[in-house]
C-alpha positions, 0 to 999 in steps of 0.5 A, spaced: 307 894 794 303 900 792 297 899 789 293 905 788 284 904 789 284 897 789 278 897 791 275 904 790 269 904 794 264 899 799 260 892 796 253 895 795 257 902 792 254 907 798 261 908 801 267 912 796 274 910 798 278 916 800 285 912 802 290 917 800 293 910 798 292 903 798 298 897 800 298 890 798 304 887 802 306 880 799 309 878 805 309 878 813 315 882 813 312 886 808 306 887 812 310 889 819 314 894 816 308 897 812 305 898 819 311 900 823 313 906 819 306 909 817 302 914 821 296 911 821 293 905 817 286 902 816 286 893 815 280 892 811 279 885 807 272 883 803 269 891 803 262 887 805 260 893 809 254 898 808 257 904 813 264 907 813 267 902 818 272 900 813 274 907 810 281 912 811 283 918 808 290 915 810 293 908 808 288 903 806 292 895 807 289 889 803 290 881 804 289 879 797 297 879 795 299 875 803 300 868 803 293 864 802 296 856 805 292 854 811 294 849 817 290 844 821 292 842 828 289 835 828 290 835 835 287 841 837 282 842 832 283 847 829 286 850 823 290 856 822 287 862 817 290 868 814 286 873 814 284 875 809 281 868 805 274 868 803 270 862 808 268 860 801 275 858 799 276 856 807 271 851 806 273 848 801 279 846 804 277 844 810 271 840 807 277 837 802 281 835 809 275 832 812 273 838 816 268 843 818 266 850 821 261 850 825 257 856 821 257 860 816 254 867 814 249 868 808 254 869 803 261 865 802 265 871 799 266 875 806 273 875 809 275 871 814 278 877 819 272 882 816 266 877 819 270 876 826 272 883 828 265 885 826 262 879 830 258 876 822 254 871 824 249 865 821 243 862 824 241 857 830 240 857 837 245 854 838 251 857 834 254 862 836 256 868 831 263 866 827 268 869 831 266 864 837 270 859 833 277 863 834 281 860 838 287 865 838 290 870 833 296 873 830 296 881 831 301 886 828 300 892 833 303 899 832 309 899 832 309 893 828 311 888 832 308 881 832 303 879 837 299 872 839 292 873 844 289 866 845 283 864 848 285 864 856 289 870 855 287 877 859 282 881 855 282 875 849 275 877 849 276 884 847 281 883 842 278 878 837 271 883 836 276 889 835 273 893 829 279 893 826 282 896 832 286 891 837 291 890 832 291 888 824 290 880 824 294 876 820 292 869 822 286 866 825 287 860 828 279 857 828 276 851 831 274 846 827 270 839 826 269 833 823 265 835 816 258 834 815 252 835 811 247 839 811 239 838 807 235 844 806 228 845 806 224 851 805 217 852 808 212 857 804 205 861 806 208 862 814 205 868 816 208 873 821 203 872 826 204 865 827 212 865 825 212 871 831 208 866 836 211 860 835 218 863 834 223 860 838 219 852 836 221 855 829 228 857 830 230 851 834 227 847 828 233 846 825 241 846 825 241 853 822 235 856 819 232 863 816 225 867 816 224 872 810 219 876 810 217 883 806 213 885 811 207 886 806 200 887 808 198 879 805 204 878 812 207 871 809 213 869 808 219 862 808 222 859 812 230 856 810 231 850 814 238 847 814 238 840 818 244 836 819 243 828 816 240 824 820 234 828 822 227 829 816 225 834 815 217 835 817 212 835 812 208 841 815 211 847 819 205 849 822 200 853 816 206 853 812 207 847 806 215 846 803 216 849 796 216 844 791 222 848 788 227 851 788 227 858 792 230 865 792 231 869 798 227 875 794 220 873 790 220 872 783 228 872 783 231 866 780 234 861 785 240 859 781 245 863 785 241 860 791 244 854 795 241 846 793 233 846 796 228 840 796 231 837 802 237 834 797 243 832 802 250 836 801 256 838 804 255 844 810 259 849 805 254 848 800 248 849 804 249 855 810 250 860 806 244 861 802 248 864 796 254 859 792 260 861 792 261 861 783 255 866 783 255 874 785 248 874 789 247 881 786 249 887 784 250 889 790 244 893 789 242 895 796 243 897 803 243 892 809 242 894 817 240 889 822 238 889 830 239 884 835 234 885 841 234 878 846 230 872 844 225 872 849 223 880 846 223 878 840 216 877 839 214 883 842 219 887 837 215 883 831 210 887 834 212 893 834 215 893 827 208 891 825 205 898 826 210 900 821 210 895 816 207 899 811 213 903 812 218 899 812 215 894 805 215 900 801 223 901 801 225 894 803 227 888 799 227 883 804 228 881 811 231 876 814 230 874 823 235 869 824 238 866 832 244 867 834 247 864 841 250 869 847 258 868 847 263 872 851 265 876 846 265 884 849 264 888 842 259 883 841 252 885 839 250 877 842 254 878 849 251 875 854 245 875 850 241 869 847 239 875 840 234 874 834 237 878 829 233 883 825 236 884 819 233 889 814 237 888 805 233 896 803 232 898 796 239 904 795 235 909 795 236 915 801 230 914 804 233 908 807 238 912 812 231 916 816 227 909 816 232 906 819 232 912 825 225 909 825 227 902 826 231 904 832 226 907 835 221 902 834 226 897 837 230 901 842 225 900 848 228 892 847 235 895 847 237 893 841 244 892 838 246 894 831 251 890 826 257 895 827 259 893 819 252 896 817 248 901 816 245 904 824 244 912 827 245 909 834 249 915 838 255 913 842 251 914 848 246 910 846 251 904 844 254 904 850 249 903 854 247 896 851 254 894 850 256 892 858 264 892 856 264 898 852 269 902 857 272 896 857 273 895 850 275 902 850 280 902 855 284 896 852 284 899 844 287 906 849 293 901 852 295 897 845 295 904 840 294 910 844 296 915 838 289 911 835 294 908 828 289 903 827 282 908 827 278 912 822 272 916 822 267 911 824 271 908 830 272 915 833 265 917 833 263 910 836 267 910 841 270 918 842 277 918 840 
């Protein structure tokens, strides 16, 4: 089924869609022949990306008409997913069942497949990125044939970070477990000194937690702790106090789109992300990059920023530093590698696209990697030098399309095809 610009450009509106068409099969069937008769095609699910990772100037193909019903293997742990569900739908389903995933980005509204191939992640030291819960997946390959990788396989690790490239996912099977809740606590007039001193007894506070700073002179900013039942939040947190109301990750906004505060105790999908699923968090009014260096560099890298903090403040809306544990996923900006998570949400202006050249030199020193579903300058030489299965990566995606079906602008220039 043909559907012409279904989505017509990227979620904050800085990347116009140029697919020469847009597909939308409603069927397995349908997907694979779509597939096997098109020269070149592009999978791309909710569109959250602030670079041109999901645009084609071929066929563009979308989940939102393909069957939506998830499977839970009771035994196994884990629940089959189609690839293009929200994990705020996902969530749902498996709270209603009894069930969780281990964690969740900042927003619900992304794809489930979208956040696995580009290695989305939420916080805690130790939560590995969302592609750490999958376990197997189902893969169309170019020639439209069906595949299924599990964990085990030869190159699972590659195939499952895949940009997009190691095949067009269908299904995911996820790891799961029993559900649980979550309270909240967010810790106001934490200063970057002492967040950067006692960084990683602050990361380890929590289940999942977040620091937010403006990078203002004044140097404050929150800490959004989520902690599983059972254990109390402290009254203090160094020089930082709980807010005494409810908190938007940006000043003077209002919290209603925001996640229950105020140590209320609630479902885990109610509380890891830190926007609701009923609301649109924004506009889509900005620009997101984000850069993980290793924890144990993290301070030093807090330092280094600080010498262009005025820089940095006078386009930014907010930073969010969140952890995230190393795994074994080969694309992964964590592979092997405990990281601290940089993340930058810039006001959409063009001066963004120079300031971040100036974020990667301030960090490149620390070896940084980018979030390859936002905004970065990073050169391939650079990327494969802190990538240790990059050539790796590139020889399997030669082995399974040789005639690059499944690439696009972006994958070429990252990876030189």
């Amino acid at each position: 089924i043909r559907y012409d610009y279904l989505m017509s450009a990227n979620w904050s509106g800085t990347v116009n869609f140029r697919d020469a068409q847009s597909m939308a099969p409603t069927s397995l069937d349908e997907m694979l022949e779509l597939i096997s008769q098109s020269a070149r095609v592009r999978a791309r699910g909710s569109a959250h990306c602030f670079n041109d990772i999901a645009d084609t100037s071929a066929t563009a193909i979308t989940f939102e008409n393909m069957p939506s019903d998830i499977e839970i293997n009771k035994e196994k742990r884990t629940v089959r997913v189609p690839a293009g569900m929200k994990y705020g739908e996902l969530a749902v389903a498996l709270h209603d069942r009894g069930w969780a995933i281990h964690n969740m980005a900042s927003l619900p509204h992304i794809s489930v497949a979208g956040a696995v191939a580009t290695a989305t992640h939420g916080s805690g030291v130790g939560n590995g990125n969302l592609a750490t819960a999958v376990e197997s997946l189902e893969i169309v390959l170019p020639d439209g044939s069906l595949k299924r990788i599990s964990k085990g396989d030869t190159n699972f690790e590659g195939y499952v970070v895949g940009l997009g490239l190691t095949g067009v996912v269908v299904n995911l099977d996820l790891a799961i477990e029993p559900t649980f809740n979550i309270a909240q606590t967010v810790y106001r007039g934490m200063s970057r000194e002492s967040y950067a001193a006692n960084l990683y007894e602050i990361m380890s506070l929590a289940y999942s937690v977040s620091y937010f700073t403006t990078w203002a002179a004044a140097g404050g900013g929150e800490v959004w702790a989520k902690f599983k039942s059972g254990i109390t939040a402290p009254t203090e947190l160094f020089e930082a106090y709980p807010a005494t109301s409810n908190r938007h990750p940006l000043p003077g906004l209002n919290p209603e789109p925001c996640t229950e505060q105020m140590a209320v105790s609630g479902p885990w999908h109610l509380r890891l992300p830190h926007f609701k699923m009923d609301f649109t968090p924004s506009a889509g009014d900005e620009i997101q990059s984000e850069f993980f260096v290793a924890r144990k560099d993290a301070p030093a890298a807090i330092a280094a920023l600080e010498k262009i903090a005025p820089q940095i403040n006078e386009i930014l809306w907010v930073t969010e530093i969140r952890a995230v544990a190393a795994d074994q996923l080969w694309m992964s900006p964590h592979y092997q590698r405990d990281s601290i998570g940089i993340h930058f949400t810039w006001k959409k202006v063009d001066a963004v696209y120079e300031m971040v050249k100036v974020v990667e030199a301030t960090l490149a020193p620390f070896g940084y990697r980018p979030h390859l579903g936002k905004v970065f300058s990073a050169s391939p030489d650079y990327f494969k030098s802190v990538m240790p299965k990059f050539d790796d990566f590139k020889k399997l995606v030669t082995e399974i399309d040789p005639t690059n079906k499944f690439g696009n602008e972006f994958t070429n220039r990252l990876i030189g095809r």
